[in-house]
VOBA-1610 file (N, C-alpha, C; in pm, whole numbers, padded with zeros to 5 digits, always signed):
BEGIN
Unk-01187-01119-00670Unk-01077-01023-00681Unk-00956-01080-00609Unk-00846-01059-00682Unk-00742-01097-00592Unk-00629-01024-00599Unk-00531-00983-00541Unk-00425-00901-00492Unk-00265-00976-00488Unk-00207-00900-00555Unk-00069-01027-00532Unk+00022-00892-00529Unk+00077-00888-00413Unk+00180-00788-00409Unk+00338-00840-00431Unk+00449-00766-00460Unk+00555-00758-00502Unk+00658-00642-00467Unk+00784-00693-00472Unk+00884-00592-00429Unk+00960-00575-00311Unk+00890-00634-00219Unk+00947-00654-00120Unk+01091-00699-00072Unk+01172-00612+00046Unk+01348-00740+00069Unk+01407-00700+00154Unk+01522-00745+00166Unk+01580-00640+00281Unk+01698-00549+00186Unk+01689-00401+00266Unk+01766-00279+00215Unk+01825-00294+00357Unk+01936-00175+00325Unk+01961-00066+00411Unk+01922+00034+00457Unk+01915+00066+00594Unk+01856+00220+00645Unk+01872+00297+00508Unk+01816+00411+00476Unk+01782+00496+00392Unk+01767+00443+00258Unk+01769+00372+00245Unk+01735+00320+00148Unk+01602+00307+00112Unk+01551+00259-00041Unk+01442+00255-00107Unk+01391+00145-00179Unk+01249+00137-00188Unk+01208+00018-00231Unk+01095+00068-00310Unk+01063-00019-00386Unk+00922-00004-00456Unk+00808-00103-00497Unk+00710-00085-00353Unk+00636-00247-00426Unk+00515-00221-00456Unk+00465-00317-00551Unk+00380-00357-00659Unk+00263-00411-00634Unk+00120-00391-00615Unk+00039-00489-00638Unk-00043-00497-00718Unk-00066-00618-00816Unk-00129-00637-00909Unk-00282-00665-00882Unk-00418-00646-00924Unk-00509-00666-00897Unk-00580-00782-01032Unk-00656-00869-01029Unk-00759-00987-01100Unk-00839-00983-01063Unk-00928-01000-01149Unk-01066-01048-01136Unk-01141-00928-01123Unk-01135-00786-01075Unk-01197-00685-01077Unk-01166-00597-01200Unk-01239-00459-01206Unk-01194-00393-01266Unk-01175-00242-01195Unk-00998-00262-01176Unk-00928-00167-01068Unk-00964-00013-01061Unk-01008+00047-01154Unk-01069+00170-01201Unk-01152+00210-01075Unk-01238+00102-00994Unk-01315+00151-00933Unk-01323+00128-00808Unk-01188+00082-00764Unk-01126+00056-00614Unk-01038+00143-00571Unk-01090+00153-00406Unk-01037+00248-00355Unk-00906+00151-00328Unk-00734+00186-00371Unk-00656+00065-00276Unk-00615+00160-00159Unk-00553+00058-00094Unk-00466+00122+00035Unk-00341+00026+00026Unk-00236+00073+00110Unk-00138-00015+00149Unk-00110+00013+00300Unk-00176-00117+00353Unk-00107-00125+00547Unk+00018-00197+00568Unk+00085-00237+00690Unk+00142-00292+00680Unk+00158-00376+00837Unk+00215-00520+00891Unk+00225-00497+01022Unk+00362-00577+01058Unk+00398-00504+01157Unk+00521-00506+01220Unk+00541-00607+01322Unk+00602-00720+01399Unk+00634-00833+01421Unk+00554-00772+01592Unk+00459-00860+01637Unk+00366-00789+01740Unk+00343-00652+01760Unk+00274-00625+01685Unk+00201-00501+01607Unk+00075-00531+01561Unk-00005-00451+01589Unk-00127-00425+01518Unk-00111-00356+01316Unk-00198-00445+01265Unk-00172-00346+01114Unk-00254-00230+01136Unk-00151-00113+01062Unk-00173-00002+01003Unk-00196+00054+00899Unk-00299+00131+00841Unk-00276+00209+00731Unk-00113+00303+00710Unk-00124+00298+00590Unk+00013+00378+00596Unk+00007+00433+00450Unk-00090+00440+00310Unk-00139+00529+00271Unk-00247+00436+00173Unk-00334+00565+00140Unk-00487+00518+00051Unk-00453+00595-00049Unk-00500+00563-00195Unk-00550+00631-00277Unk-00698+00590-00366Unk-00764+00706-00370Unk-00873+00713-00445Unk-00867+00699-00603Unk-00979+00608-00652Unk-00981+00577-00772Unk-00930+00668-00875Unk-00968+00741-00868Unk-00927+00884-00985Unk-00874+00948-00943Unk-00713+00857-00857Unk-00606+00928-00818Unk-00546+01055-00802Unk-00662+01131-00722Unk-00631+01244-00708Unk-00641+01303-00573Unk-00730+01165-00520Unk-00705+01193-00359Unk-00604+01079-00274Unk-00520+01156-00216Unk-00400+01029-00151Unk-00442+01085+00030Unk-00413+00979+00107Unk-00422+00931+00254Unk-00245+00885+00274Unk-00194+00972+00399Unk-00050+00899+00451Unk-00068+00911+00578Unk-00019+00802+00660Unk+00011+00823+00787Unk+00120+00925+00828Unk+00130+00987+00907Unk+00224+01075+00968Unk+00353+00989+00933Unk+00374+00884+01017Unk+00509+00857+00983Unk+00576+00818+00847Unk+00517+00785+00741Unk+00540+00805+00628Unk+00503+00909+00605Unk+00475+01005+00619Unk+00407+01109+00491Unk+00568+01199+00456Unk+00565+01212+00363Unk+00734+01294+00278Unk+00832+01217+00283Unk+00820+01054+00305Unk+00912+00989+00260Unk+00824+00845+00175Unk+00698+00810+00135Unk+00629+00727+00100Unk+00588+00776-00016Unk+00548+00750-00159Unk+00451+00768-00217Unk+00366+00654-00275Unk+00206+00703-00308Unk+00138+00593-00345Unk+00093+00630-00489Unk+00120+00548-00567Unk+00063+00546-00731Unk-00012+00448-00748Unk-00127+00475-00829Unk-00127+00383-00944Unk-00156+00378-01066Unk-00164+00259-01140Unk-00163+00277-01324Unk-00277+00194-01347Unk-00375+00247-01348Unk-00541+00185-01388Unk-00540+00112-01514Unk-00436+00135-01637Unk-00431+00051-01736Unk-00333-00089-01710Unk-00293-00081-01599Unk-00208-00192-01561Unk-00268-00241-01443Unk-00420-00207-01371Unk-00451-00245-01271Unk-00335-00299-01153Unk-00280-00179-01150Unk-00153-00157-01038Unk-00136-00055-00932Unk-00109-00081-00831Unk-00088+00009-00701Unk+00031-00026-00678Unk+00086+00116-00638Unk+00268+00128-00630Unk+00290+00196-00515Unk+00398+00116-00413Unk+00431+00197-00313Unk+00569+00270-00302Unk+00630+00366-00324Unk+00758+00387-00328Unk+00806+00454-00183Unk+00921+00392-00135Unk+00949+00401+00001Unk+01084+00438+00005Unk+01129+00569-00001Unk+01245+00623+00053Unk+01293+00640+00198Unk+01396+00689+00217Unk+01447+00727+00322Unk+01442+00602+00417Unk+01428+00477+00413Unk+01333+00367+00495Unk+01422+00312+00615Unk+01379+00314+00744Unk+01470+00303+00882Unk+01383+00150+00887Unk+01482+00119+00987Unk+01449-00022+01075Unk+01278+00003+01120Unk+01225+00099+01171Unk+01139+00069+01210Unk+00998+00068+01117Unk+01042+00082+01005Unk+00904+00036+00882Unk+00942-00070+00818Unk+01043-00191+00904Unk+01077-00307+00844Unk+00890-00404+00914Unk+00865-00465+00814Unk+00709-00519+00856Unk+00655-00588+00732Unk+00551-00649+00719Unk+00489-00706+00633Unk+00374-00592+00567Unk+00402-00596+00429Unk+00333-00477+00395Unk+00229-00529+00275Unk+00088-00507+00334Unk-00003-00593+00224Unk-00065-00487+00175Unk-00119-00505+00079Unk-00217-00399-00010Unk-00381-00462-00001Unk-00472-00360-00004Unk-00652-00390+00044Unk-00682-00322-00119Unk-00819-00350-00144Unk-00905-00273-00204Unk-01088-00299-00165Unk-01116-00167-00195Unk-01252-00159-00177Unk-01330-00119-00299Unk-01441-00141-00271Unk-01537-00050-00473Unk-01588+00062-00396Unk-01571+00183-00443Unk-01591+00307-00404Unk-01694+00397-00585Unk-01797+00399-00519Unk-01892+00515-00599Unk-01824+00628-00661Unk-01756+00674-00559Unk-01675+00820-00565Unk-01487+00840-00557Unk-01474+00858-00690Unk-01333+00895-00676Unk-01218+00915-00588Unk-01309+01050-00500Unk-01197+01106-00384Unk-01230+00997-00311Unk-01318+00921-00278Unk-01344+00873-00163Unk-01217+00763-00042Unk-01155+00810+00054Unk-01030+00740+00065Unk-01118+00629+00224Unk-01053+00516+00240Unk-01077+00473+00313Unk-00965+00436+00438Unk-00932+00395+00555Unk-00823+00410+00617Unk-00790+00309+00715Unk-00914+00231+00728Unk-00979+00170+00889Unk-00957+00024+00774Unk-00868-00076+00878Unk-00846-00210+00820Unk-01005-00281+00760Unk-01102-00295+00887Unk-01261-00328+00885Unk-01271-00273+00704Unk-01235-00168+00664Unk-01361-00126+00537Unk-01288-00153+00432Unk-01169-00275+00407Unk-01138-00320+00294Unk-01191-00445+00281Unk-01262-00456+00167Unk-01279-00598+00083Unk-01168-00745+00097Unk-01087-00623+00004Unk-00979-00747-00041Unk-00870-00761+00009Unk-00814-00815+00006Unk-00620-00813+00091Unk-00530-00895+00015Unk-00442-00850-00005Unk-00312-00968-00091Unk-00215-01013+00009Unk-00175-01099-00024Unk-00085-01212+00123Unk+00003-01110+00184Unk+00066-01021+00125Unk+00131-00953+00183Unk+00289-00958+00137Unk+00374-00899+00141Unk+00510-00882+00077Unk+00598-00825+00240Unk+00741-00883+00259Unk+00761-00895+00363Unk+00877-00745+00335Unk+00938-00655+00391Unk+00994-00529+00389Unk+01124-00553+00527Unk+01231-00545+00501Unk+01305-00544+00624Unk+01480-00497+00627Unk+01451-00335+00672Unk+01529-00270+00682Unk+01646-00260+00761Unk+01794-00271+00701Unk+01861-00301+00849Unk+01921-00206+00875Unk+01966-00172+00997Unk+02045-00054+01066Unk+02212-00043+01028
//
């Protein structure tokens, strides 16, 4: 399986972005993705999950009502859309997946992803 994310750049404070990761070699239907991200001496974070049969979503507090997470299972794609976006969610933002039995099932904890894509770099200026 492999992960290649996209979209990434530098904006302006409030500003918006929308990035992309494409998934190979699996068949995306049955991965849980997430998108973390980490910030220049920082630990990575989750910052949201969605469940296969996109109906269960995971956000961290500090994104949650300005982030959303999609994706398009016929395009084996996970989408992050990032409004409102300040200096301090400027960071490297990679996308995971896991194979999940169960739909809702969301995962959150870096340890319980499989896969990881290099990562797409995000950097917001003031």
């Amino acid at each position: 399986v492999q992960l290649v994310e996209s979209g990434g750049g530098l904006v302006e404070a409030g500003g918006s972005l929308r990035l992309s990761c494409e998934m190979s070699g699996g068949i995306f239907s049955g991965y849980v993705m997430g998108w973390f991200r980490q910030a220049p001496g920082k630990e990575r974070e989750v910052v949201a999950v969605m469940g296969w049969s996109g109906g269960a979503t995971f956000y961290s507090d500090s994104v949650k009502g300005r982030f959303a997470i999609s994706r398009d299972n016929a395009k084996n794609t996970v989408y992050l859309e990032m409004n409102r976006l300040t200096p301090v969610d400027t960071a490297v933002y990679y996308c995971a997946a896991r194979l999940s039995v169960f739909g809702s099932t969301l995962y959150v904890g870096i340890d319980e992803y499989d896969y990881w894509g290099q990562g797409t770099q995000v950097t917001v200026s003031s």
